[in-house]
Structures are given as C-alpha cells and as structure tokens.
C-alpha positions in Angstrom: 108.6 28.4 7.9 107.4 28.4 4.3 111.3 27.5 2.9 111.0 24.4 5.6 107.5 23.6 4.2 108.8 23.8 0.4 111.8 21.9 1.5 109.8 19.1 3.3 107.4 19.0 0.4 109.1 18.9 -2.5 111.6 15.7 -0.6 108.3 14.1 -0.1 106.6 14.5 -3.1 109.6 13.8 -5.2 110.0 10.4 -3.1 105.8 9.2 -3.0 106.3 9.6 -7.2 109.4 8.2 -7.7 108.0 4.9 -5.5 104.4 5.3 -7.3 105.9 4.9 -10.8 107.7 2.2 -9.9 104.6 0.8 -8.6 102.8 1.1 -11.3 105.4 0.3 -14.1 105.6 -3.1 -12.2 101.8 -3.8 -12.0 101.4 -2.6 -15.7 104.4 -5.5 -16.9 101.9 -7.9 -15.1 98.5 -6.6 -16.2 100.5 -6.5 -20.0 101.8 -9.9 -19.8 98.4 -11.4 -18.3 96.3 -9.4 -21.2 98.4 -10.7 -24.2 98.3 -14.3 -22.9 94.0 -13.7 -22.6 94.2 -12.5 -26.0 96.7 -15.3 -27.4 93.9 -17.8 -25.8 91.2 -16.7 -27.8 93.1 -17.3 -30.8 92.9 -13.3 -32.2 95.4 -11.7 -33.6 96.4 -8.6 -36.0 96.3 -5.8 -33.3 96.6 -8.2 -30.0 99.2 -6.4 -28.4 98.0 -2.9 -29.1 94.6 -4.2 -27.3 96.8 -5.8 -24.6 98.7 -2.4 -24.1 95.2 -0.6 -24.2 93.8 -3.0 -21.3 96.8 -2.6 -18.8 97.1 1.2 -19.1 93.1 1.6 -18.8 94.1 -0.7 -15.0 96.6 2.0 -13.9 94.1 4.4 -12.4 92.8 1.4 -10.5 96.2 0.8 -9.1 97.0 4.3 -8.7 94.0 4.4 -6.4 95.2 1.0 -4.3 98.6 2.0 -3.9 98.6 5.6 -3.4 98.3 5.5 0.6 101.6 2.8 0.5 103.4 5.5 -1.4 102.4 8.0 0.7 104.0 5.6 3.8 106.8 4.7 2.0 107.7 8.1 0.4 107.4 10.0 3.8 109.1 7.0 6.2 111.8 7.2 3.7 112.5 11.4 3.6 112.0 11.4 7.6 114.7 8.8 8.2 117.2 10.1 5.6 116.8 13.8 7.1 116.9 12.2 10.7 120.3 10.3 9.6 122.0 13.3 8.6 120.8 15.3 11.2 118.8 17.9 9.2 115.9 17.6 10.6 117.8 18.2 14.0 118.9 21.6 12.3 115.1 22.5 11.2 114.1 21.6 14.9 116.5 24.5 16.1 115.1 26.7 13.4 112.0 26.2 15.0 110.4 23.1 13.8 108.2 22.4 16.4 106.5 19.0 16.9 103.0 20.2 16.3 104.1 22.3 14.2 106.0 19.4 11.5 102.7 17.0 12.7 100.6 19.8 11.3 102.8 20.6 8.0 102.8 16.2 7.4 99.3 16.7 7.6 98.7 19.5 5.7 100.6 17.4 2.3 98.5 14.2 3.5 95.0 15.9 2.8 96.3 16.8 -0.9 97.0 13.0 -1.4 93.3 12.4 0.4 91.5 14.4 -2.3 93.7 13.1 -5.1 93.3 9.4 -3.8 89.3 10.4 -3.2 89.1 11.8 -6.9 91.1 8.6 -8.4 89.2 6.0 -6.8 85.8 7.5 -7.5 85.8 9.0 -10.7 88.8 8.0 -12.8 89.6 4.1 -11.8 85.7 3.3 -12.0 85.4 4.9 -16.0 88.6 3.3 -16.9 87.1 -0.1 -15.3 84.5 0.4 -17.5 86.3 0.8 -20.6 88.7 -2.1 -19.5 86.0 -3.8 -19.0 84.1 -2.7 -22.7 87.3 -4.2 -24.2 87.4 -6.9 -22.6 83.6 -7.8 -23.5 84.0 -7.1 -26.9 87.3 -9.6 -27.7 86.7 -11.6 -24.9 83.6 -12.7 -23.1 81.1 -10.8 -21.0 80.6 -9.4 -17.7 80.1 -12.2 -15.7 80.6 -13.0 -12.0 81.0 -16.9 -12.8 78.5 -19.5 -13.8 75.6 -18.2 -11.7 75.4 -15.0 -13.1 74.2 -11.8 -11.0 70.9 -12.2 -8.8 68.7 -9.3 -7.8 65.1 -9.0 -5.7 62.6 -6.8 -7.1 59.5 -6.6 -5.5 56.6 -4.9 -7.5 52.9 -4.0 -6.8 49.9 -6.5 -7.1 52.2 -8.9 -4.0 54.4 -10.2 -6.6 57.9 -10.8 -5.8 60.8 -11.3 -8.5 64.4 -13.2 -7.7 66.0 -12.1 -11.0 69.2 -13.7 -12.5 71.9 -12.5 -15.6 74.3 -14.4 -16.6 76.4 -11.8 -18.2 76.4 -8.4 -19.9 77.8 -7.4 -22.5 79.9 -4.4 -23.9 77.2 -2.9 -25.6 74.9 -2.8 -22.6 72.5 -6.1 -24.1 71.7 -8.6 -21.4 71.9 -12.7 -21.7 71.2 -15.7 -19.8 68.3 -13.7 -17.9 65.8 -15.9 -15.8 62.9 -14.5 -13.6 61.2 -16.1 -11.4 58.0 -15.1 -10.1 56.3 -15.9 -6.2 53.5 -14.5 -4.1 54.6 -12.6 -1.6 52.0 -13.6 0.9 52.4 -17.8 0.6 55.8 -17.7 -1.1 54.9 -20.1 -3.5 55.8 -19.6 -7.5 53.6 -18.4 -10.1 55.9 -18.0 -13.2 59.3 -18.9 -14.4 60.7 -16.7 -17.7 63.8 -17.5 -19.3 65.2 -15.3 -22.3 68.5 -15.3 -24.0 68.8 -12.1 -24.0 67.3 -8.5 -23.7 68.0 -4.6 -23.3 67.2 -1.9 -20.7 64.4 0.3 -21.8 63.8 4.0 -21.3 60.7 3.6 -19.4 61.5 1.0 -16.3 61.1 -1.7 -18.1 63.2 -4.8 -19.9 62.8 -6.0 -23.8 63.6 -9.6 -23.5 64.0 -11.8 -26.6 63.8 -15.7 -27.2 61.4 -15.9 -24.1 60.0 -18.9 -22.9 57.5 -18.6 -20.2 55.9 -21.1 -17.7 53.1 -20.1 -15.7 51.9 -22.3 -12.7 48.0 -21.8 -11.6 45.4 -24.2 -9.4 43.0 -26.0 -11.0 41.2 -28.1 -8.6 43.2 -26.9 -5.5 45.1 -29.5 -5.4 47.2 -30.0 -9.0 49.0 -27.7 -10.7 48.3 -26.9 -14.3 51.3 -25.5 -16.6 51.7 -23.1 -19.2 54.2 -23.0 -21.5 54.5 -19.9 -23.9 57.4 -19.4 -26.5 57.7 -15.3 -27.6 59.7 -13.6 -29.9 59.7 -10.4 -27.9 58.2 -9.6 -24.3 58.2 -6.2 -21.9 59.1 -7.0 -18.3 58.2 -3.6 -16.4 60.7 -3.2 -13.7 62.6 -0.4 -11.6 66.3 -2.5 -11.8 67.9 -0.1 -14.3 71.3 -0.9 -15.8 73.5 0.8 -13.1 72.1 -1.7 -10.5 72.3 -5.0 -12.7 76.1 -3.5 -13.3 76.8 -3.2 -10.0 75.5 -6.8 -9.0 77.9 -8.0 -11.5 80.5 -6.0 -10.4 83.4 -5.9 -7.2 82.0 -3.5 -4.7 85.3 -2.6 -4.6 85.2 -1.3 -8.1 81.7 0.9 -8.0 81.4 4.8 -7.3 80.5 5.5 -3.7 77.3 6.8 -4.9 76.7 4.0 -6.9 76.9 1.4 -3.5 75.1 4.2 -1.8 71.8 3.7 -4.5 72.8 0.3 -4.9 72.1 -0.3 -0.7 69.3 1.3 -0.8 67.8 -1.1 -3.5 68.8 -4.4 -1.5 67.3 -2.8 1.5 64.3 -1.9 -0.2 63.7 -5.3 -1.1 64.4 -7.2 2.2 68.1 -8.2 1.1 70.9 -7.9 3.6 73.4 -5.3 2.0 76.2 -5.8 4.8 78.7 -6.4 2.4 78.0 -3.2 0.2 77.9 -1.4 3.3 80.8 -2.2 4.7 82.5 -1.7 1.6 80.9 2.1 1.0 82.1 3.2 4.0 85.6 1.5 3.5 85.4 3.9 0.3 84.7 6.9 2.6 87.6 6.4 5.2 90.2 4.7 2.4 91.0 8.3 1.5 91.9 9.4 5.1 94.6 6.3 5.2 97.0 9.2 3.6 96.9 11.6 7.0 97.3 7.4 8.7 100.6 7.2 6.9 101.8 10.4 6.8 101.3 10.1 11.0 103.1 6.4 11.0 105.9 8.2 9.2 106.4 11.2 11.1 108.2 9.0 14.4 110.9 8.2 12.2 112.2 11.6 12.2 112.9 11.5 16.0 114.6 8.2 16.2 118.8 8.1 15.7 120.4 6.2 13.1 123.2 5.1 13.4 125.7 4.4 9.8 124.0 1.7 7.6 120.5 1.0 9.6 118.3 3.5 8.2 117.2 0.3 5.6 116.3 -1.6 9.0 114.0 0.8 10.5 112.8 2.1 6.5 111.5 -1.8 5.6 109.9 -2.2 9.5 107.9 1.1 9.0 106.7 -0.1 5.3 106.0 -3.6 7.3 103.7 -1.8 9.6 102.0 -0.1 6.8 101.9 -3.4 4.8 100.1 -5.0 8.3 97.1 -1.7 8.5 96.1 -2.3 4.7 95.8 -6.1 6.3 94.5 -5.2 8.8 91.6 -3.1 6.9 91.1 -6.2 4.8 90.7 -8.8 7.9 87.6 -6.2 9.4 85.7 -5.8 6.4 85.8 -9.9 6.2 85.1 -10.2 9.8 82.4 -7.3 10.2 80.6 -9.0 8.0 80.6 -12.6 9.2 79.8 -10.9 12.9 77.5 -8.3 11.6 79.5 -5.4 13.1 78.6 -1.9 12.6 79.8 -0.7 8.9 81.3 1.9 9.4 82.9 0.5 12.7 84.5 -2.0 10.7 85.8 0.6 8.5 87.1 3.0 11.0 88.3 0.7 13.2 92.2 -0.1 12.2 92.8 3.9 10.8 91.4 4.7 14.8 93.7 1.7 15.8 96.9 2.9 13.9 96.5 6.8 14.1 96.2 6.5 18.1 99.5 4.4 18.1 101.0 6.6 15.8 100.0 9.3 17.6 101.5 7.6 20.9 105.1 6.6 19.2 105.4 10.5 17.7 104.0 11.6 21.4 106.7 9.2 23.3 109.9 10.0 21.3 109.0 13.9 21.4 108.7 14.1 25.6 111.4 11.2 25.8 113.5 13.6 23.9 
C-alpha cells in the first residue's frame, strides 16, 4: 500500500502545483499590469516597475490562499480521471485498493493542503497584505475604505459614548481625517464634536491628535444651547481602540487574522454593535481550510466512472464546474446569512455539509453500483 500511496501522491501533487503556478503566474500578469498603470497615474517614475513587481508578488500569498482548494479540485479530478481512463486505477483496485481504503488515502493528502491553506491564509497572506499595503500608502494614498472613512463605538466610563471616524491611515501607522463625536449615554444627546487632521496611537490607551478643533455643547438656561469652540495644537484622547482594531475597521474581513476578527468581535459586541458580518466571516476562515478534504471528496467519484476515447475533458471541466458552483455557493451564504441573521457558523458550514454529503453519496453510488 505505501508504493500505491507514493504513486497516488506524487500524480496528485505534481498536478495541484502544476495548475497552482499557472494560477498564480496569471493573477500576478494582472496584479503587474494593474500596479504599473496605479503607478503611471500618479505621475512617479525612476523605480515604478520594480515597485510594481514588488506589489504583485507581495499579492501571491493572498492568492495562493484563494485558490488553493480549486487546485486541490482540479489537480485531484484530473489524476482520478486519467488513471480511471487507462484503467490503472482498475489495476490498483485488484491490488487491493479498497474504497475506504483510497477515500481515506485522498483524505489523508487533503489535510496537508488544510494546514498549508490554514498557515497561508492566516499568517503569510495577511503580513504580505500589510506590506502591499505599506507600499502602497507610501507611493500612493492611504488606507482608506472610501470617502467615509472607518467608524468605531467606544463606550468609556463617566456614561459617555464615542462614534469615532478615520478617514485613512497611513503607512507609517499616523492617523488623518479623525472626528469624534461625543453623546450621553443615558439621553443620547451630543456633548462634544472633535475634529483633528491627524494623530498617532499611544503606548498608554490613549490617542495624540494634532490640528484639533473642538466644540463642546452645554445648557444654559435649559432651553439654549451654548457652544464652545476650542482650536489645540496637541490633545490626548484616552481610549481602549488600539491600532489593530482601527486596522481592522479599515480593512476586508476577508483579509484579517482569525484572531484578529475573533478580538475584533468582541470589541463591536462590547459596545452594542452588531458584528454579524465579522462573524460570519471568522468562521468562514475556520471551515475555508477544510474545503481541501471537500475537493479531494468531489474528486474521488471520478475514478469510478468509464471513459470512454476523447471525453475525459467532458467529465474534467463538469467536475471543475461543480467546484467552481461550492466556492459560489460559500459566497451566496455568507451574503444571505447576514441579511437573514442566520447562525455564523451555520452559514459557514452549510455548503462544505451540503457538498461533502453529495460527494459522499456519488462516491457511495458508483462503488455499490459497481
């Protein structure tokens, strides 16, 4: 059994990287092209397509991490059919290649792509999407996520409540565009609005903002409002939103460490904000890994079937379809889970449940058919 393994594994492997670097040298000649005509834009020049080569290899590991379970279907449907078609695996069935036995040895290979896949997407893709992201900052602009910036909650002590928006950050960790505005919690209504062009995160849970201008609403006669208007060079804003969480408002879910959304969700819910979204999105990280035992399962019925001359590329491009329609799938639940409110991680498990059971049906029927 251990030359059937090495056989199967090396066929397999051999296939999932030669259909990974294709992948990725096709994504890269994008991600190249699309850098160089940023950089071209904004009028730089001198070492533009260095910085543009720099940008799209620092995106590979985030591609690596998206494609990886497609290779893995691809790779596998592809060595299954062409050993099916020449009626090896027939001969490895004989040598006593049992069923559970090759779902076991599929599965077996699959969890080596699930840790690699795991390790990609939450330690290598997210440091290279911050140095892609560095560059980018520094030639570029900053880390924005459009014209309205980043909001956060942060509710403090003394029933004060703070809705806090940044308009970018920059590559250097400095904050701009920053506006705070300050309510009661027990009647809601405002007591201060601060504006600064910028600031930096301090060491002890607290903001330096700079270029402040600051309004503060009181009662006079319990009826009319009186206004203050103070302009300061320099002001300290003690807070508990540390860089990592004004980061990750800024950023893609998609694109944060899994421990990152899990301290991340905990701050929304400690401040009465719905973190659905981030939710749903941490446990899509959890179960994304496990897609790899998914395709390795999808791709095991294709051993079973019979090709006949010239229609292994038929049944090949319909398995590749099905795996095309789960990552679909897995995008239409997060989107509807949160719109109904569903269960995270039901939304998350639900199509790799969905498309392992069929899977594990199709292998199931071909086997006692046969």
């Amino acid at each position: 059994m251990k030359t059937i393994r090495r056989l199967i594994y090396a066929e397999i492997l051999r296939a999932i990287g030669f259909v990974t670097l294709a992948f990725l040298l096709l994504f890269f000649f994008f991600d190249f092209v699309d850098r160089l005509g940023d950089i071209a834009e904004d009028g730089t020049s001198g070492s533009a397509v260095s910085r543009a080569l720099l940008g799209a290899t620092l995106l590979v590991p985030g591609h690596l991490y998206e494609l990886l379970p497609i290779a893995v279907l691809i790779g596998a449907i592809y060595v299954m059919a062409r050993l099916a078609e020449s009626s090896e695996y027939t001969i490895l069935r004989t040598s006593g290649l049992r069923p559970q036995r090759a779902l076991g040895t599929l599965l077996t290979l699959g969890l080596v792509f699930v840790v690699l896949t795991f390790v990609v997407g939450d330690y290598i893709a997210p440091s290279a999407d911050r140095m892609a992201q560095s560059l980018q900052t520094r030639y570029l602009s900053g880390l924005t996520t459009g014209r309205t910036g980043a909001w956060m909650k942060d509710r403090q002590e003394g029933k004060r409540n703070f809705s806090v928006n940044v308009g970018a950050l920059g590559a250097d960790g400095a904050m701009s565009q920053i506006r705070l505005f300050e309510f009661d919690q027990a009647t809601n209504q405002p007591l201060s609005i601060v504006k600064a062009a910028r600031g930096h995160f301090g060491s002890d849970a607290s903001w330096t903002l700079y270029d402040v201008e600051r309004r503060d609403y009181s009662q006079t006669d319990g009826s009319r409002p009186a206004v203050t208007i103070d302009r300061l060079t320099e002001w300290r804003w003690p807070t508990t939103i540390s860089s990592d969480m004004v980061a990750a408002a800024l950023l893609s879910p998609d694109r944060m460490q899994t421990f990152d959304l899990f301290q991340y969700i905990h701050h929304l819910r400690d401040n009465g904000q719905s973190a659905q979204r981030y939710e749903i999105e941490f446990w899509r990280k959890v179960f994304y890994p496990l897609s790899c035992l998914v395709m390795m399962v999808l791709a095991l019925p294709f051993a079973y079937l019979h090709f006949r001359s010239g229609n292994i590329t038929g049944y090949v491009f319909l398995g590749v379809l099905v795996g095309i329609s789960f990552f679909l799938l897995n995008n239409v639940f997060g989107f509807i889970g949160n719109l109904r409110n569903w269960e995270p991680w039901a939304a998350a498990a639900a199509p790799g449940i969905i498309y392992s059971l069929l899977s594990l049906g199709a292998f199931g029927w071909l086997v006692l058919r046969q």
